[in-house]
OpenMM code with the backbone's topology and positions (N, CA, C; nanometers):
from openmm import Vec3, app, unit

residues = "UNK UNK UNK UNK UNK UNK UNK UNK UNK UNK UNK UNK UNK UNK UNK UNK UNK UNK UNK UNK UNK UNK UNK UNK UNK UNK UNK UNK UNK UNK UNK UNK UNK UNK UNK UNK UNK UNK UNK UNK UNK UNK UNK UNK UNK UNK UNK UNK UNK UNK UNK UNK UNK UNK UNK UNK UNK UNK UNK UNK UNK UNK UNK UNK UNK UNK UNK UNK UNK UNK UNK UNK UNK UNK UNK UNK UNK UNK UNK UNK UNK UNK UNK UNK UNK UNK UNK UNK UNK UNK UNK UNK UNK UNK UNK UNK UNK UNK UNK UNK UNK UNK UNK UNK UNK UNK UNK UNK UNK UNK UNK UNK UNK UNK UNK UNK UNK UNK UNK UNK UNK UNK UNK UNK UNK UNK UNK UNK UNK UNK UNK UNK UNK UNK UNK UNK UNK UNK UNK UNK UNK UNK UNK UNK UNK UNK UNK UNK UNK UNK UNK UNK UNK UNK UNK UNK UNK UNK UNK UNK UNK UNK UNK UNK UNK UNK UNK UNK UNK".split()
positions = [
    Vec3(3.1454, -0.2194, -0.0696),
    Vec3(3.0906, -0.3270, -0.1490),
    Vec3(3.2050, -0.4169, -0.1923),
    Vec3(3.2362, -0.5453, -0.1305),
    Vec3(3.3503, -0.6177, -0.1771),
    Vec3(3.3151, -0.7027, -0.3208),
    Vec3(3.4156, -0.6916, -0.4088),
    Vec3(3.3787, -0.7712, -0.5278),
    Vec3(3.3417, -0.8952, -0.5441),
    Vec3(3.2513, -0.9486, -0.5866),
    Vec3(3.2477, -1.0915, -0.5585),
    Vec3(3.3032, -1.1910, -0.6485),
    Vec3(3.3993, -1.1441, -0.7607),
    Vec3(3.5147, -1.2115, -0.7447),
    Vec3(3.6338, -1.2419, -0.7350),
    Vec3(3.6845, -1.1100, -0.6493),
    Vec3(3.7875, -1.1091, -0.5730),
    Vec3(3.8166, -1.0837, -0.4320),
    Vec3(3.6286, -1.0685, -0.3994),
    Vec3(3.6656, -1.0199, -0.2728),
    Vec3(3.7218, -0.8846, -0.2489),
    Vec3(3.7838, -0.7840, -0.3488),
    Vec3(3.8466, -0.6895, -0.3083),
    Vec3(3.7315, -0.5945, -0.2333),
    Vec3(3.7825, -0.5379, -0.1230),
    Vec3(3.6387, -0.4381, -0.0670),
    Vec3(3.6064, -0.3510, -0.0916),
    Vec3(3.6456, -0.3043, -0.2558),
    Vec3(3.5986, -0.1412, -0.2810),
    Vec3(3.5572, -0.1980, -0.4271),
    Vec3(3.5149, -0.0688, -0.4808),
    Vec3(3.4681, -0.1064, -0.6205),
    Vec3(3.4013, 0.0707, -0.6630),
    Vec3(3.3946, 0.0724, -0.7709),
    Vec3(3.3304, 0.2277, -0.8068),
    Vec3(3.2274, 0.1985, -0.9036),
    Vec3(3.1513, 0.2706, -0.8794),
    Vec3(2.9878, 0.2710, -0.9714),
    Vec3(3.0668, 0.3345, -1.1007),
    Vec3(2.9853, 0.2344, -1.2132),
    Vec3(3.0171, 0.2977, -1.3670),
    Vec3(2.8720, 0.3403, -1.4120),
    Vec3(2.7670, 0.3016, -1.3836),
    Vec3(2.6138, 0.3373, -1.4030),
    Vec3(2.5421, 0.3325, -1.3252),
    Vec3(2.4553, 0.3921, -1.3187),
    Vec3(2.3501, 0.4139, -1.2114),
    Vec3(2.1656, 0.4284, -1.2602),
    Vec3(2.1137, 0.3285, -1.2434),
    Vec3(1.9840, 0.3707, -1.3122),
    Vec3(1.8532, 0.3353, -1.1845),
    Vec3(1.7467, 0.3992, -1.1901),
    Vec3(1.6114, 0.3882, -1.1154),
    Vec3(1.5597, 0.2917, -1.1808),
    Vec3(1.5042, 0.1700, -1.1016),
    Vec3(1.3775, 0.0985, -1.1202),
    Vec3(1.2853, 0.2124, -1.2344),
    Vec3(1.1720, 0.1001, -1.2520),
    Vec3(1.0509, 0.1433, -1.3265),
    Vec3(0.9734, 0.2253, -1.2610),
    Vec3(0.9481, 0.1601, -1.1074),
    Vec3(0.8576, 0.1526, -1.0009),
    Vec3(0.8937, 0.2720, -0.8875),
    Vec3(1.0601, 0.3150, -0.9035),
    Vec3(1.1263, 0.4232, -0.8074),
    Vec3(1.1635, 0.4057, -0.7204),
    Vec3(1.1341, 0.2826, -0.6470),
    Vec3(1.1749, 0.2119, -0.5329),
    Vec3(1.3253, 0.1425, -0.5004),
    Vec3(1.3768, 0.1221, -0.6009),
    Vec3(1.4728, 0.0749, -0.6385),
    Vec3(1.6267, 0.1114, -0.7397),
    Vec3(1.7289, 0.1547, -0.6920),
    Vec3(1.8360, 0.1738, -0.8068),
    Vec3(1.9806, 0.0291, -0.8433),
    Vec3(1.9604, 0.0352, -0.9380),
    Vec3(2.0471, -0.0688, -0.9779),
    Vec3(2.1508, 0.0304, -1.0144),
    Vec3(2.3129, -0.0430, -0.9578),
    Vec3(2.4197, 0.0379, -1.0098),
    Vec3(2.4956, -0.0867, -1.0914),
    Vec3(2.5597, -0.0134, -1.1708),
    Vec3(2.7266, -0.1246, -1.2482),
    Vec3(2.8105, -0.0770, -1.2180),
    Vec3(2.9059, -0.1645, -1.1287),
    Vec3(3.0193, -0.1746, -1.0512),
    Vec3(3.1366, -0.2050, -1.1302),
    Vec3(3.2088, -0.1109, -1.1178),
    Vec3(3.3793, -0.2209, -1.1169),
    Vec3(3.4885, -0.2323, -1.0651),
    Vec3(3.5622, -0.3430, -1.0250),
    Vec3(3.6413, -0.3810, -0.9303),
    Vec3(3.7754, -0.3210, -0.9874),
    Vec3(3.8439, -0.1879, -0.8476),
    Vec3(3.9884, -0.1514, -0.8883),
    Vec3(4.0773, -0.2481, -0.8884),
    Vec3(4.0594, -0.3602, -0.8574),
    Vec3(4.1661, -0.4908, -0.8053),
    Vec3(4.1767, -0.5902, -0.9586),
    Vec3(4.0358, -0.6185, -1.0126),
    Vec3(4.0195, -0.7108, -1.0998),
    Vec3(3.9841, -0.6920, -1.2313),
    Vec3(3.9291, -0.5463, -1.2254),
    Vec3(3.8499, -0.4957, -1.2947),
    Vec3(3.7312, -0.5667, -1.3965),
    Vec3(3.6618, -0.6201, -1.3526),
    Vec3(3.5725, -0.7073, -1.3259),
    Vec3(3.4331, -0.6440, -1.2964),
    Vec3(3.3316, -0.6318, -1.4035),
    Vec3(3.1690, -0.5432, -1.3453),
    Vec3(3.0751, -0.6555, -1.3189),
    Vec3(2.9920, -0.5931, -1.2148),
    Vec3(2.8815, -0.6242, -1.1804),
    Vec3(2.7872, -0.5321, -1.1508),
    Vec3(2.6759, -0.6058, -1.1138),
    Vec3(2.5518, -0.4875, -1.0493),
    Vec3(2.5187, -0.5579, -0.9101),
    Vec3(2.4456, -0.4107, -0.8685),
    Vec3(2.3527, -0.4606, -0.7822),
    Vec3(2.2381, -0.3453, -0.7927),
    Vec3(2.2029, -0.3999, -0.6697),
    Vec3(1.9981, -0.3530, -0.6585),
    Vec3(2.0155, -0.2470, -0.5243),
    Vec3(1.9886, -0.1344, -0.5022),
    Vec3(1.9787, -0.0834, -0.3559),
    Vec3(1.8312, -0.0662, -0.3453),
    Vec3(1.7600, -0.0615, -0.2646),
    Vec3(1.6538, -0.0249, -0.2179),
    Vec3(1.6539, -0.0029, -0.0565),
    Vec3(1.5833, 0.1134, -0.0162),
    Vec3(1.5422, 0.1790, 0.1288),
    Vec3(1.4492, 0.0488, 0.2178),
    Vec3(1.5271, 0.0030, 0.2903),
    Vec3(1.4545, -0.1363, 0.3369),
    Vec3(1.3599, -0.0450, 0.4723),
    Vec3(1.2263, -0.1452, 0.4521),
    Vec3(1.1336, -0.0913, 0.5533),
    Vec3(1.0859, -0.1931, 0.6323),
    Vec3(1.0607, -0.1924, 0.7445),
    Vec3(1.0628, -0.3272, 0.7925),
    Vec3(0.8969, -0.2664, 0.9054),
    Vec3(0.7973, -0.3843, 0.9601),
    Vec3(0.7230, -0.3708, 0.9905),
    Vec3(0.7289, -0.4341, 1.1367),
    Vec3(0.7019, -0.3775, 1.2293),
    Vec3(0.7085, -0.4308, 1.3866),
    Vec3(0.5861, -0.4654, 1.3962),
    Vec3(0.5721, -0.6399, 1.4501),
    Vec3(0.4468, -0.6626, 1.4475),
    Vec3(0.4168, -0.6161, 1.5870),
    Vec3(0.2742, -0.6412, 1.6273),
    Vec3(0.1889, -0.6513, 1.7740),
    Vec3(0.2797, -0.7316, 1.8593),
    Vec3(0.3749, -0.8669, 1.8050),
    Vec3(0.4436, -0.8903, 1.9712),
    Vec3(0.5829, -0.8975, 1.9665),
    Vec3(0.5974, -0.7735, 1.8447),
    Vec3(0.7194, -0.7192, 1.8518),
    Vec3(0.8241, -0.7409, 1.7659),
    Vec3(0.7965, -0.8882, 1.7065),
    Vec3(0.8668, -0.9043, 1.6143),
    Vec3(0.8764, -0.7983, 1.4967),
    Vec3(1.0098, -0.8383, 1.4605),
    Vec3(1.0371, -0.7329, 1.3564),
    Vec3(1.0574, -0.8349, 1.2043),
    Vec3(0.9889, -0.7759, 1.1153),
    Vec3(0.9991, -0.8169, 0.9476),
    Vec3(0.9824, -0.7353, 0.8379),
    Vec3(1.0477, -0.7785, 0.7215),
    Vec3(1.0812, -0.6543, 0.5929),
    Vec3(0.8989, -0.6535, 0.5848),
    Vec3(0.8551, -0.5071, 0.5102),
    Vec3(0.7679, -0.5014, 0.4751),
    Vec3(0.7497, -0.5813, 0.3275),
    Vec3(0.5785, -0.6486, 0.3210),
    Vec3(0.6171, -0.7533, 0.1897),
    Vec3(0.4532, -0.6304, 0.1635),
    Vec3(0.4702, -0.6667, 0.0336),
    Vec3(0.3009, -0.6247, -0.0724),
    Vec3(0.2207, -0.7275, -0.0592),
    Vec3(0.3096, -0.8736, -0.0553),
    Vec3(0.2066, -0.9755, -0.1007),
    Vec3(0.1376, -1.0225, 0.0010),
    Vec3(0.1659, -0.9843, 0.1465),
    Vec3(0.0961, -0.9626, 0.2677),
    Vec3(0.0239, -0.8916, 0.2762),
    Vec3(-0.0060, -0.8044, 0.2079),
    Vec3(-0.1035, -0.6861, 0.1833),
    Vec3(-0.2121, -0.7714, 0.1181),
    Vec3(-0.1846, -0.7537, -0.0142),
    Vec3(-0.2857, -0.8313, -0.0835),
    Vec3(-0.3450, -0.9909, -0.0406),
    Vec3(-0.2318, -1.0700, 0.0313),
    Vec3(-0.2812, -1.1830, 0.0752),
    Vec3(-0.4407, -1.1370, 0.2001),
    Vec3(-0.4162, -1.0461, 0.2743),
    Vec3(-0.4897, -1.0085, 0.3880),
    Vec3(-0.5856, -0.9742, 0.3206),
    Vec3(-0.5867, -0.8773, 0.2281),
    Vec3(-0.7267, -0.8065, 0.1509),
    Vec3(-0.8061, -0.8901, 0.0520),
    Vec3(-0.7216, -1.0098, 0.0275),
    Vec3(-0.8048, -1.0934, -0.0809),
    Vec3(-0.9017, -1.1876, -0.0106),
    Vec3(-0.8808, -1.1956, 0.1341),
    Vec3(-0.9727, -1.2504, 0.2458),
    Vec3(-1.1489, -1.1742, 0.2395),
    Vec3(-1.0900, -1.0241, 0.2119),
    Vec3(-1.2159, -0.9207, 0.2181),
    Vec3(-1.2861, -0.8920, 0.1466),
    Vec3(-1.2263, -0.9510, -0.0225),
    Vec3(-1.2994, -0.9466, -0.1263),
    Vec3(-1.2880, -1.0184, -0.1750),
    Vec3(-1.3390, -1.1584, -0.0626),
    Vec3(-1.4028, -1.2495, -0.1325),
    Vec3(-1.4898, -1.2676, -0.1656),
    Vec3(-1.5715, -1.3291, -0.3624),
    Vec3(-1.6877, -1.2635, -0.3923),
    Vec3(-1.7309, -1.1595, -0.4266),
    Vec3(-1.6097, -1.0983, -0.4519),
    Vec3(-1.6732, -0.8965, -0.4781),
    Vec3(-1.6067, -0.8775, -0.6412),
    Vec3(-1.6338, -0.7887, -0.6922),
    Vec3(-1.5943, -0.7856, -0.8068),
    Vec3(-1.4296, -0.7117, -0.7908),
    Vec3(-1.3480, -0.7481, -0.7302),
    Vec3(-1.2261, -0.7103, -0.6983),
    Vec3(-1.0957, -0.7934, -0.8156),
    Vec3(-1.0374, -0.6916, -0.8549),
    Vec3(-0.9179, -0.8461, -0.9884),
    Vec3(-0.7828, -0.8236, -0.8848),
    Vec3(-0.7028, -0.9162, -0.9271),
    Vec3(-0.5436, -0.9409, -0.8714),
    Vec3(-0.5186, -0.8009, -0.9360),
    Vec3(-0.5457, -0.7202, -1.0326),
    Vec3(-0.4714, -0.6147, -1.0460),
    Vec3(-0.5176, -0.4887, -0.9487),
    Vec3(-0.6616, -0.5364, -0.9343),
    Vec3(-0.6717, -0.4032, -0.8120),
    Vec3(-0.6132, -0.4291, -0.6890),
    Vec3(-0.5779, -0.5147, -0.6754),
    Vec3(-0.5402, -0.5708, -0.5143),
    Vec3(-0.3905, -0.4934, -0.5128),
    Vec3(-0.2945, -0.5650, -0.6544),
    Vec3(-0.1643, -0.4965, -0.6455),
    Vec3(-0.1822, -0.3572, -0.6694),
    Vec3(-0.2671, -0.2675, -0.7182),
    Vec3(-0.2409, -0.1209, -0.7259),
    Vec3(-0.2891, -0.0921, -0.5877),
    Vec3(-0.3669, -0.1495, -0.4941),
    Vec3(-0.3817, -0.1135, -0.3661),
    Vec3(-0.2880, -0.1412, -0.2646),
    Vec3(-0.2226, -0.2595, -0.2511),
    Vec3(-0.0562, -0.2562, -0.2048),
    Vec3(0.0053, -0.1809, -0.2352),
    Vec3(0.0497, -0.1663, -0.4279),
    Vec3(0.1350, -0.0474, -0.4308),
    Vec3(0.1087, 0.1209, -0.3462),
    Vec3(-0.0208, 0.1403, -0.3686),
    Vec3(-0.0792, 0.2968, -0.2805),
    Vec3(-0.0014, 0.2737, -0.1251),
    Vec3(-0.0765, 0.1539, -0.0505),
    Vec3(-0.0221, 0.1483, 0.0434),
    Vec3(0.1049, 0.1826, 0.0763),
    Vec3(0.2508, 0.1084, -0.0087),
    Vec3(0.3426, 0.0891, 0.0346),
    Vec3(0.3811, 0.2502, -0.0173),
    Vec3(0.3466, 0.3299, -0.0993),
    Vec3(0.3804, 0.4657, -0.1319),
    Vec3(0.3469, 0.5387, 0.0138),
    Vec3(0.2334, 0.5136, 0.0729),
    Vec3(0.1457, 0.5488, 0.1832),
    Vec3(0.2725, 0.5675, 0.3046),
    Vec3(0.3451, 0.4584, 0.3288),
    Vec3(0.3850, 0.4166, 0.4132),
    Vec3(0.5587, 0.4448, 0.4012),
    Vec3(0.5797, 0.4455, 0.2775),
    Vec3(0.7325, 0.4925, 0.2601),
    Vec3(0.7379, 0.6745, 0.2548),
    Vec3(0.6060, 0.7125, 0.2316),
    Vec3(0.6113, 0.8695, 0.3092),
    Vec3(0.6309, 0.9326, 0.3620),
    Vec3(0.6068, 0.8564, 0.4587),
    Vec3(0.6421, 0.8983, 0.6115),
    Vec3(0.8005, 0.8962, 0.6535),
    Vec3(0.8702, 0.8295, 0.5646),
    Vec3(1.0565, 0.8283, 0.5899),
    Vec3(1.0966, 0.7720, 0.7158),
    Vec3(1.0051, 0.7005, 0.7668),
    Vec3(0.9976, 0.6147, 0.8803),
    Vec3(1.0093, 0.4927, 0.7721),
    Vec3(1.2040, 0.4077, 0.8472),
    Vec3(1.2154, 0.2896, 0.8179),
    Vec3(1.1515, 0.1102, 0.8845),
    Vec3(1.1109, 0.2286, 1.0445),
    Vec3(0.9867, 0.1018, 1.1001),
    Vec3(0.8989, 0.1623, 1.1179),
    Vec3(0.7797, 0.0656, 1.1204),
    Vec3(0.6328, 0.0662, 1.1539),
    Vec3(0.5401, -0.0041, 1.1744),
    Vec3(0.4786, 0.0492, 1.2418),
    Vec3(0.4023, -0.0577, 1.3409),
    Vec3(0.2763, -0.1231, 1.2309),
    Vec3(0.2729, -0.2606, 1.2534),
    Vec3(0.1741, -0.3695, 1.1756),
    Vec3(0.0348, -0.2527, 1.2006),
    Vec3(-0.0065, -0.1797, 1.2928),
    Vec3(-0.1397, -0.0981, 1.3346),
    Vec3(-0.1596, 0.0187, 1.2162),
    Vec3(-0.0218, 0.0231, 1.1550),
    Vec3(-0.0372, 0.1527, 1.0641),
    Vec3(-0.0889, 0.1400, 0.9682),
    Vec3(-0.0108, -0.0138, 0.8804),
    Vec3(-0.0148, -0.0656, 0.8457),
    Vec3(-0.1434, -0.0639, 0.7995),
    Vec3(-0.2297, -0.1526, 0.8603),
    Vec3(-0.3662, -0.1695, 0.8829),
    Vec3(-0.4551, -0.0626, 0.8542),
    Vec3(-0.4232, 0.0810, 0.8890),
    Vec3(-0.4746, 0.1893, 0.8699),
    Vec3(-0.4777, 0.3082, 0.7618),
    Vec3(-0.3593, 0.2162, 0.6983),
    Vec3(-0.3128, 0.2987, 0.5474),
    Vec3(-0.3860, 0.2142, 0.4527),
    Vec3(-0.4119, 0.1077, 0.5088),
    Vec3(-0.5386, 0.0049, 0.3673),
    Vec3(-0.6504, 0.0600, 0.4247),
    Vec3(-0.7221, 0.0767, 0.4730),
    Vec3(-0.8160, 0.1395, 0.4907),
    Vec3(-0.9375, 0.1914, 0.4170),
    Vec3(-0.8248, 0.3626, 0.3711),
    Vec3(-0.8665, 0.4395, 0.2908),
    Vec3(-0.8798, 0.3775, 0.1271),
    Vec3(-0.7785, 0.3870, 0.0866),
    Vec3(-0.7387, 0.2809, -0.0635),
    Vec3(-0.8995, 0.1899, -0.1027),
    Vec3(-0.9105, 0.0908, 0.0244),
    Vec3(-1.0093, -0.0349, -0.0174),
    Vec3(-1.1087, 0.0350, 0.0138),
    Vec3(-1.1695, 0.1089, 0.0780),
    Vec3(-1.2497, 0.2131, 0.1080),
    Vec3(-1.3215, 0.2490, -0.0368),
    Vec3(-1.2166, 0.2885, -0.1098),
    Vec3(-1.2351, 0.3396, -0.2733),
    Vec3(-1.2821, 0.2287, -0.3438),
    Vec3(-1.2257, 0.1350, -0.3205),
    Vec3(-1.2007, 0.0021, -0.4131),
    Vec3(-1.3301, -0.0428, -0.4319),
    Vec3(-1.3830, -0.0828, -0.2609),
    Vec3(-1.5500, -0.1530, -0.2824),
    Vec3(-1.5716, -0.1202, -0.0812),
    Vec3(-1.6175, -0.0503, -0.0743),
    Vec3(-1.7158, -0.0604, 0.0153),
    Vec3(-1.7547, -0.1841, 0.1099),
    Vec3(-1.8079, -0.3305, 0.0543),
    Vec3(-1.8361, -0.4249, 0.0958),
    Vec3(-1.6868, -0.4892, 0.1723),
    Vec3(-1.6049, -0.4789, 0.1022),
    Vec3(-1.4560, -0.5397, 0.1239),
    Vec3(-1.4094, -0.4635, 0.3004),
    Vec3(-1.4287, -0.2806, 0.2540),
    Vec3(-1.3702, -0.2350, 0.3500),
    Vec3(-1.4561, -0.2578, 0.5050),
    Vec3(-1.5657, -0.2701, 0.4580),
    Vec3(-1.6593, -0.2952, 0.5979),
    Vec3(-1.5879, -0.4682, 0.6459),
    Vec3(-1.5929, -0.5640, 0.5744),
    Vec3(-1.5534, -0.6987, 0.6139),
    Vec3(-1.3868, -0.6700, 0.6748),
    Vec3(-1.2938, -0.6061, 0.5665),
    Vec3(-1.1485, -0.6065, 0.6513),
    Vec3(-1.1261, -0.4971, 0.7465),
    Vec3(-1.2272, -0.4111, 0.7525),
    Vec3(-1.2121, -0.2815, 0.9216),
    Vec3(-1.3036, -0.3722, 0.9761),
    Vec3(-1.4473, -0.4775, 1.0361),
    Vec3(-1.4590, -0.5179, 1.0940),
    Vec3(-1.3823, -0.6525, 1.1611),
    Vec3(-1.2527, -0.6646, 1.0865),
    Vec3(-1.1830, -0.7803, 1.1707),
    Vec3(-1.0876, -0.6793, 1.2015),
    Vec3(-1.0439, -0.5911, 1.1384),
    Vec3(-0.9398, -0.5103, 1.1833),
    Vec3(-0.9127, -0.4498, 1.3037),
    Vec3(-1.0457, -0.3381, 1.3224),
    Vec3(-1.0971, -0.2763, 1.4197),
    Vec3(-1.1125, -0.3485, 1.5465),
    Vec3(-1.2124, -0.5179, 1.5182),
    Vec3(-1.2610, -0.5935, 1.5905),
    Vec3(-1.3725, -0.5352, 1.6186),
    Vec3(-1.4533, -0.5014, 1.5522),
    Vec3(-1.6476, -0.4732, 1.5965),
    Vec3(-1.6548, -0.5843, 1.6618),
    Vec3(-1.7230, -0.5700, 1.7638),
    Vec3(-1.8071, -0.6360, 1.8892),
    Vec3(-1.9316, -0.6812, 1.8367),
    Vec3(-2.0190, -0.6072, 1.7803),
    Vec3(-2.1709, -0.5878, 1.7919),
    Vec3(-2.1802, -0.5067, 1.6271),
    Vec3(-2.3431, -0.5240, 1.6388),
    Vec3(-2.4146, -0.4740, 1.5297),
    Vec3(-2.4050, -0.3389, 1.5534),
    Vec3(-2.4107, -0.2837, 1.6398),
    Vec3(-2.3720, -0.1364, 1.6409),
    Vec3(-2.2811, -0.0719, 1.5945),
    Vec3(-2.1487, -0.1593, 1.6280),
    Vec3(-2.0268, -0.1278, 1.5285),
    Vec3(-2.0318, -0.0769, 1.3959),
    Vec3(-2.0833, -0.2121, 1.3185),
    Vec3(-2.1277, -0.2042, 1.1594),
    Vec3(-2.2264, -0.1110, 1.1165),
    Vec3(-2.3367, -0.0892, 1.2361),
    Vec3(-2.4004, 0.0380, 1.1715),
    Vec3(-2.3354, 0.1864, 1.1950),
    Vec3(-2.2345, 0.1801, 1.2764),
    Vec3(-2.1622, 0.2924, 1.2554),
    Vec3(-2.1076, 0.3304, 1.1725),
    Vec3(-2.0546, 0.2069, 1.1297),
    Vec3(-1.9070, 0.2086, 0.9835),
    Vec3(-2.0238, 0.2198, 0.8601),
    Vec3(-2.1698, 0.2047, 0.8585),
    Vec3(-2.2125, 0.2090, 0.7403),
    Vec3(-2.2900, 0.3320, 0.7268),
    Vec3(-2.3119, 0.3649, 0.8376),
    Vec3(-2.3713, 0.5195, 0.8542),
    Vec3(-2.2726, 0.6363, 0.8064),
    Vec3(-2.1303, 0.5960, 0.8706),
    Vec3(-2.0237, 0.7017, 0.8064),
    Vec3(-1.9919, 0.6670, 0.6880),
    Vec3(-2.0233, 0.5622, 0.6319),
    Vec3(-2.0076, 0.5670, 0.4574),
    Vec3(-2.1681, 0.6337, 0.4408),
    Vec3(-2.2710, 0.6258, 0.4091),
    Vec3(-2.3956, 0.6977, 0.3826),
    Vec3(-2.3905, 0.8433, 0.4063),
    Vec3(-2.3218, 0.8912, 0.4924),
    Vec3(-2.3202, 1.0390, 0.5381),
    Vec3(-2.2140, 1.0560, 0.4071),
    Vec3(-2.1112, 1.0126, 0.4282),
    Vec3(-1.9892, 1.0219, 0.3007),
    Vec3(-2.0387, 1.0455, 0.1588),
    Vec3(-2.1279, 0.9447, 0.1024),
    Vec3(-2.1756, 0.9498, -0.0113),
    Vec3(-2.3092, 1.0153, -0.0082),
    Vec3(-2.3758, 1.1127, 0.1014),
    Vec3(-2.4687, 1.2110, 0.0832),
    Vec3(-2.3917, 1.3264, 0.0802),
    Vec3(-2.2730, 1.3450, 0.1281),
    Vec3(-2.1924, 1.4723, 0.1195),
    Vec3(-2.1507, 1.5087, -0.0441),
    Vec3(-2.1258, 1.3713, -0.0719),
    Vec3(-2.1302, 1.3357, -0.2232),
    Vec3(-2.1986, 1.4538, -0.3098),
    Vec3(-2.3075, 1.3448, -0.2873),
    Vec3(-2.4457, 1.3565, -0.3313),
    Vec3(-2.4655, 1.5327, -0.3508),
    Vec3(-2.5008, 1.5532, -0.2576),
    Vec3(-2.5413, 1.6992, -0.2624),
    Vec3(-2.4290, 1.8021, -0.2972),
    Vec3(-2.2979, 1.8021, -0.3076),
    Vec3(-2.2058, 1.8013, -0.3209),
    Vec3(-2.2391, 1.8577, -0.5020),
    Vec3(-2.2568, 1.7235, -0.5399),
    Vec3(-2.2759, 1.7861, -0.6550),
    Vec3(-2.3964, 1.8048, -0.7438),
    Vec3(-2.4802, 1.8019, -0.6169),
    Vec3(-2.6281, 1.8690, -0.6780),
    Vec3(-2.5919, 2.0381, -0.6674),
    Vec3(-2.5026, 2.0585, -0.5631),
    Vec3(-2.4773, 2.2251, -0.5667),
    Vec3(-2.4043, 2.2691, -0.6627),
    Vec3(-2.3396, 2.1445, -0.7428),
    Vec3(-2.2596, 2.2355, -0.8657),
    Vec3(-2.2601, 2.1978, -0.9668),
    Vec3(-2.3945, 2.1512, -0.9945),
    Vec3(-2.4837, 2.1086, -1.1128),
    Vec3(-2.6199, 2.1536, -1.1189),
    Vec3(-2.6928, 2.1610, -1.2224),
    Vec3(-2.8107, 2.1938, -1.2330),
    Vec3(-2.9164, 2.0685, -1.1823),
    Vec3(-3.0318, 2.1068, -1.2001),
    Vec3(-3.1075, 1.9890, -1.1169),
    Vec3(-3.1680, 1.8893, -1.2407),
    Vec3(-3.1427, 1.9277, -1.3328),
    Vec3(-3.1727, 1.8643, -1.4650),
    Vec3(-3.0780, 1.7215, -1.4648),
    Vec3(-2.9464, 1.7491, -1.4541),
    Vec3(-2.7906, 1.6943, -1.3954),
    Vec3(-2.8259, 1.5374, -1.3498),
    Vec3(-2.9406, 1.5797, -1.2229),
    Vec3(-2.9437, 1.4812, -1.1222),
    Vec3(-3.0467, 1.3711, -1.1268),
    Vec3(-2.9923, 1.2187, -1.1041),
    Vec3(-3.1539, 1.1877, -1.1140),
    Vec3(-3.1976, 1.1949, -1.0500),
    Vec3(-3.3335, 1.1282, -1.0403),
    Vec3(-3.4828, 1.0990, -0.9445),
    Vec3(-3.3979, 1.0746, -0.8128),
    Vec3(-3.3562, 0.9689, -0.8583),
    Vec3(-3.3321, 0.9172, -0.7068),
    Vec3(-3.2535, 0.9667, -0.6228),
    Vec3(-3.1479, 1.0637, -0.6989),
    Vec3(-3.0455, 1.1220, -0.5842),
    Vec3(-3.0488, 1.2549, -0.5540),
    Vec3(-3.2467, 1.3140, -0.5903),
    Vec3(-3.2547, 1.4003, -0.5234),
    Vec3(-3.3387, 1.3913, -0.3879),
] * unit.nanometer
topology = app.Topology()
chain = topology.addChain("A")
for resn in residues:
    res = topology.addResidue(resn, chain)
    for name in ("N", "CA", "C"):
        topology.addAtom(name, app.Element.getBySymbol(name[0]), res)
């Protein structure tokens, strides 16, 4: 790390602290030449290989920019969008893989918006996926209905029937 204002090329950490978020450590530096402190920021850079190969840092606000397309109209806030980027990018820095493919990407929002609203995840897996046809969509809505009857009964078995209403028996 050369000092930046002397240029000298070494320097020794005097503090060391973690972000809020964990993603990130800020150290305080000081220069054996000038003795002179500064900081900086390290973070584990992750970078995303798109479909024609290009390579770019992974961003959140590409996340949320893409998903705010899907819930448009839905009862979705800017704060659920960023706790669903953040999941993602936890999702994705898991794996200790510093590249990854834009497809994974795609497949780690998924689940998350899945939770979020239903309506959203059917609109951003049918551009995602690319459904063809109405068949598509009744697939993707049949495996949510099976999902939330597994639910369903789920916890009619570990509840009494008093528990449950009318309708979700």
């Amino acid at each position: 790390m050369f000092c930046p204002f002397c240029r000298h090329p070494d320097s020794r950490v005097v503090d060391s602290r973690t972000s809020d978020d964990g993603l990130s450590i800020r150290r305080r530096r000081q220069c054996p030449e000038c003795g002179r402190r500064f900081s900086t920021t390290e973070t584990a850079s992750l970078n995303i290989i798109k479909r024609s190969g290009v390579v770019e840092p992974f961003s959140r606000e590409k996340i949320v920019a893409g998903v705010r397309k899907a819930c448009q109209g839905r009862p979705v806030s800017d704060a659920d969008l960023a706790m669903l980027a953040q999941k993602v990018e936890e999702t994705i820095r898991q794996t200790g893989a510093s590249q990854v493919d834009a497809n994974d990407i795609g497949l780690a929002i998924l689940p998350p918006l899945r939770d979020l609203d239903e309506i959203a995840y059917l609109r951003f897996a049918s551009v995602y996926q690319g459904f063809d046809s109405l068949d598509d969509f009744e697939s993707a809505i049949r495996t949510l209905r099976d999902e939330h009857e597994r639910g369903i009964r789920h916890v009619a078995g570990s509840a009494g029937d008093d528990d449950i209403a009318p309708e979700e028996r």
